[in-house]
C-alpha positions in Angstrom: 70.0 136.0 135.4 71.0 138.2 132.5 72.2 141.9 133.2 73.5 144.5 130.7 76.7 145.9 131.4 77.5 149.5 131.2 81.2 150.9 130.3 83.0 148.5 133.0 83.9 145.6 130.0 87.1 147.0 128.3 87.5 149.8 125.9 84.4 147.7 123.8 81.4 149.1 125.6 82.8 152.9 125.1 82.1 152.9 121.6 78.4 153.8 120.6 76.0 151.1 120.4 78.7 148.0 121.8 76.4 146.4 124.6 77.8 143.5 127.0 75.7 140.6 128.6 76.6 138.5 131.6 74.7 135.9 132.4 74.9 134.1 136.3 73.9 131.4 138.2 73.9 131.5 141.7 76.6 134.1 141.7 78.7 132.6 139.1 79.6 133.9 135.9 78.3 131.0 133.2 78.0 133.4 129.9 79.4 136.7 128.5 78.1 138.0 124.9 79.4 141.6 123.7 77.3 142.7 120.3 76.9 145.9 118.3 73.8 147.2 117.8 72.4 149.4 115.1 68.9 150.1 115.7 68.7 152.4 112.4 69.1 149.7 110.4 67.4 146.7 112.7 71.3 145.0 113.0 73.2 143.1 115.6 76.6 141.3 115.2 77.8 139.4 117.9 81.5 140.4 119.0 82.2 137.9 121.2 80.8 134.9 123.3 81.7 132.4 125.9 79.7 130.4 127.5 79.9 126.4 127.8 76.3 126.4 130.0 73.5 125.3 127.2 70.8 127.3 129.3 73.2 130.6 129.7 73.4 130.3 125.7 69.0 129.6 125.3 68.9 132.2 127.9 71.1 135.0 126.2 69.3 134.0 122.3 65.8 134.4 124.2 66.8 137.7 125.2 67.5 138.7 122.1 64.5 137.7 120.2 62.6 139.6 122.9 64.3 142.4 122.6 65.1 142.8 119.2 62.5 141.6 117.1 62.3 142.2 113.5 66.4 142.5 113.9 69.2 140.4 111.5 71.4 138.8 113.3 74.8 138.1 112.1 77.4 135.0 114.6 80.7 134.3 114.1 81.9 131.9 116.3 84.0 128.5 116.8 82.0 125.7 115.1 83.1 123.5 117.7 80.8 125.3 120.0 78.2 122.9 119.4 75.7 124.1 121.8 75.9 127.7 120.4 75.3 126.4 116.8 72.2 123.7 118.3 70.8 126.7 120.0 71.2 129.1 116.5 69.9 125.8 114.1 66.9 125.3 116.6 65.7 129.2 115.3 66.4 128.2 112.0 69.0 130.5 111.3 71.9 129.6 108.1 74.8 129.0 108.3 78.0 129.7 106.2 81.0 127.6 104.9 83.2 126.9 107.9 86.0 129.4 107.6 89.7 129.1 109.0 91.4 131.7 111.0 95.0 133.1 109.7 97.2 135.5 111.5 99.8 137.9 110.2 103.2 136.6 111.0 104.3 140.4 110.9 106.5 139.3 107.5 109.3 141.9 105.8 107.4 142.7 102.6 108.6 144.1 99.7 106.1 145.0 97.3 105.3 147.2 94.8 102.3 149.5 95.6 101.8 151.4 92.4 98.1 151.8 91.4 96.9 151.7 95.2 95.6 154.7 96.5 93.8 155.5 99.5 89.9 156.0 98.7 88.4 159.4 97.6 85.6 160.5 96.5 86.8 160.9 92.6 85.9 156.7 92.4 82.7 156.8 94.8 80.3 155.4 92.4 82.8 153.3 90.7 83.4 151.8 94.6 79.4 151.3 95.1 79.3 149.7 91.9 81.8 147.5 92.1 81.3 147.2 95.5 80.1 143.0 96.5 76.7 144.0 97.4 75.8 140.6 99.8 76.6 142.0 102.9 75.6 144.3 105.6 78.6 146.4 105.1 78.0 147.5 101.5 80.1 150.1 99.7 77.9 153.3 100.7 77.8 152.6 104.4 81.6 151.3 104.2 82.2 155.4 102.7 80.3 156.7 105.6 82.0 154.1 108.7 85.5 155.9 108.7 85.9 155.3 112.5 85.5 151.3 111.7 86.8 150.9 108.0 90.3 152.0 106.1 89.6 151.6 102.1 92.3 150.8 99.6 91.8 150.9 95.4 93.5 149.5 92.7 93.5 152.0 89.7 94.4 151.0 86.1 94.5 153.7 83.5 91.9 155.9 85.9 89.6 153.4 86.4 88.8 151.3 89.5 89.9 147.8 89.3 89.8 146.5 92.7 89.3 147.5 96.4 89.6 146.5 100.4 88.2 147.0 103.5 89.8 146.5 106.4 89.1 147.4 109.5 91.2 150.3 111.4 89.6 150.9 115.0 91.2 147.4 116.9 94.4 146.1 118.3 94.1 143.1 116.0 91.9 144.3 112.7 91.0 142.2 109.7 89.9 142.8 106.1 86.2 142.7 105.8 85.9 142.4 101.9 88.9 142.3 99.0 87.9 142.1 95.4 89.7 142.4 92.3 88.0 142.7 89.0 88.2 139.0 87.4 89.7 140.2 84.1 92.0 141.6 86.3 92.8 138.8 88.2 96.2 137.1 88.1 98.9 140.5 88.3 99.3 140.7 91.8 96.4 143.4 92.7 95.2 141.6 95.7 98.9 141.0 96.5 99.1 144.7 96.3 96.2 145.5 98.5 96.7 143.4 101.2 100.2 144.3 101.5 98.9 148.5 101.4 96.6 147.2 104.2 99.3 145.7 106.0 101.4 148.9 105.7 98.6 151.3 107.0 98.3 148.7 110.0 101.5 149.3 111.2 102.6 147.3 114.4 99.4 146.1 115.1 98.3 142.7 114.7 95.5 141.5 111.8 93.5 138.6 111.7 91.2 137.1 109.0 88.5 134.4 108.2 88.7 132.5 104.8 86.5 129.6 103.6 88.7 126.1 104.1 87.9 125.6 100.6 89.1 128.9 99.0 92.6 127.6 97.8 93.2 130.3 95.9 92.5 133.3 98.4 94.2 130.7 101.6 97.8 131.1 99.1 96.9 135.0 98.5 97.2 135.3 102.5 100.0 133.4 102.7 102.4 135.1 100.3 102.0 138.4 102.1 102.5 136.4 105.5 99.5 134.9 106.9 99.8 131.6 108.6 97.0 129.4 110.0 95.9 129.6 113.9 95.0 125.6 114.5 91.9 125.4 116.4 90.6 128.6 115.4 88.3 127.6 112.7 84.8 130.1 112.6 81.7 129.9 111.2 79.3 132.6 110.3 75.3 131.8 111.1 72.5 134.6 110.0 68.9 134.4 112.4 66.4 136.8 111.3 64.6 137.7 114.1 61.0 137.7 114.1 
């Protein structure tokens, strides 16, 4: 039997719209699922989810596609969890490149951060044009999520030249999107705003997801001090709900 949670399941479910399922069988605990849900803009994205019962997972992705139809969406979870991804392929949902999972080592940095500025409103529709545009968290609702999301620019000569997004709100946070311009690629500007990510972070641990295939971005991470977790590997699916 599935049952919603209320504000028992960690600081999670005490932030607006962060729901928690567990699912049972005969008293015993087979699945928990924690999402957040928008309803303004028809979005889920699951948070977490264990479960090695096949019917907890059916029963859990049932449940959603009763309760949330005309809903996107959005998994990221260990493609290893083969059930989860059978259950996901069966409702035709797609799937992204696998991704491995690096953690900061908590390295001694020194780098320069001239050019990197905090984000005001003097480069707004410079941001949300540059801004990569295929993704739920795109640059005008980024602006408006300041309890989820720190932005950092890059400015050359008064004009925008690259940003990030990282998030600020969790023990263990993770940039969501870094992107320099590509003529500007190649002078240490994503060195420069990952390490003014870092910074802002403080003691706090960060995490992120890169494609096993992006060589280029994997030896970004690692000069500022990322190192692989083994056995961590994620993969994102998408299921429009109908």
């Amino acid at each position: 039997m599935m049952k919603e949670k209320g504000e028992d399941i960690d600081a999670f479910l005490r932030r607006p719209n962060h729901l928690g399922f567990v699912i049972s069988k005969e008293e015993a605990v087979v699945g928990l699922f924690l999402f957040i849900v928008i309803p303004d803009e028809s979005y889920i994205e699951m948070y977490v989810g264990i479960s090695k019962d096949e019917d907890a997972v059916e029963e859990m992705l049932d449940y959603l596609e009763k309760t949330y139809p005309g809903y996107r969406a959005d998994f990221v979870f260990n493609p290893n969890w083969k059930i989860f991804r059978e259950g996901l392929f069966r409702r035709n949902a797609t799937f992204d490149v696998e991704q491995k999972m690096m953690v900061y080592a908590h390295a001694d940095l020194d780098i320069c951060l001239d050019g990197i500025e905090p984000y005001s409103d003097t480069y707004k529709e410079q941001y949300i044009e540059l801004h990569n545009k295929d993704m739920y968290w795109t640059g005008d609702k980024t602006i408006l999520a300041k309890q989820r999301f720190n932005i950092f620019l890059a400015i050359e000569d008064g004009s925008l030249v690259g940003y990030i997004d990282v998030t600020n709100c969790y023990e263990e946070n993770e940039p969501y999107d870094l992107f320099v311009k590509p003529e500007c690629r190649g002078k240490g500007i994503g060195t420069k705003l990952l390490a003014k990510a870092l910074q802002e972070n403080g003691a706090r641990d960060m995490m992120l997801l890169v494609d096993v295939d992006n060589e280029a971005a994997i030896h970004l991470y690692q000069k500022v001090g990322f190192v692989n977790k083994d056995g961590f590997n994620m993969q994102t699916a998408h299921l429009a709900i109908e």
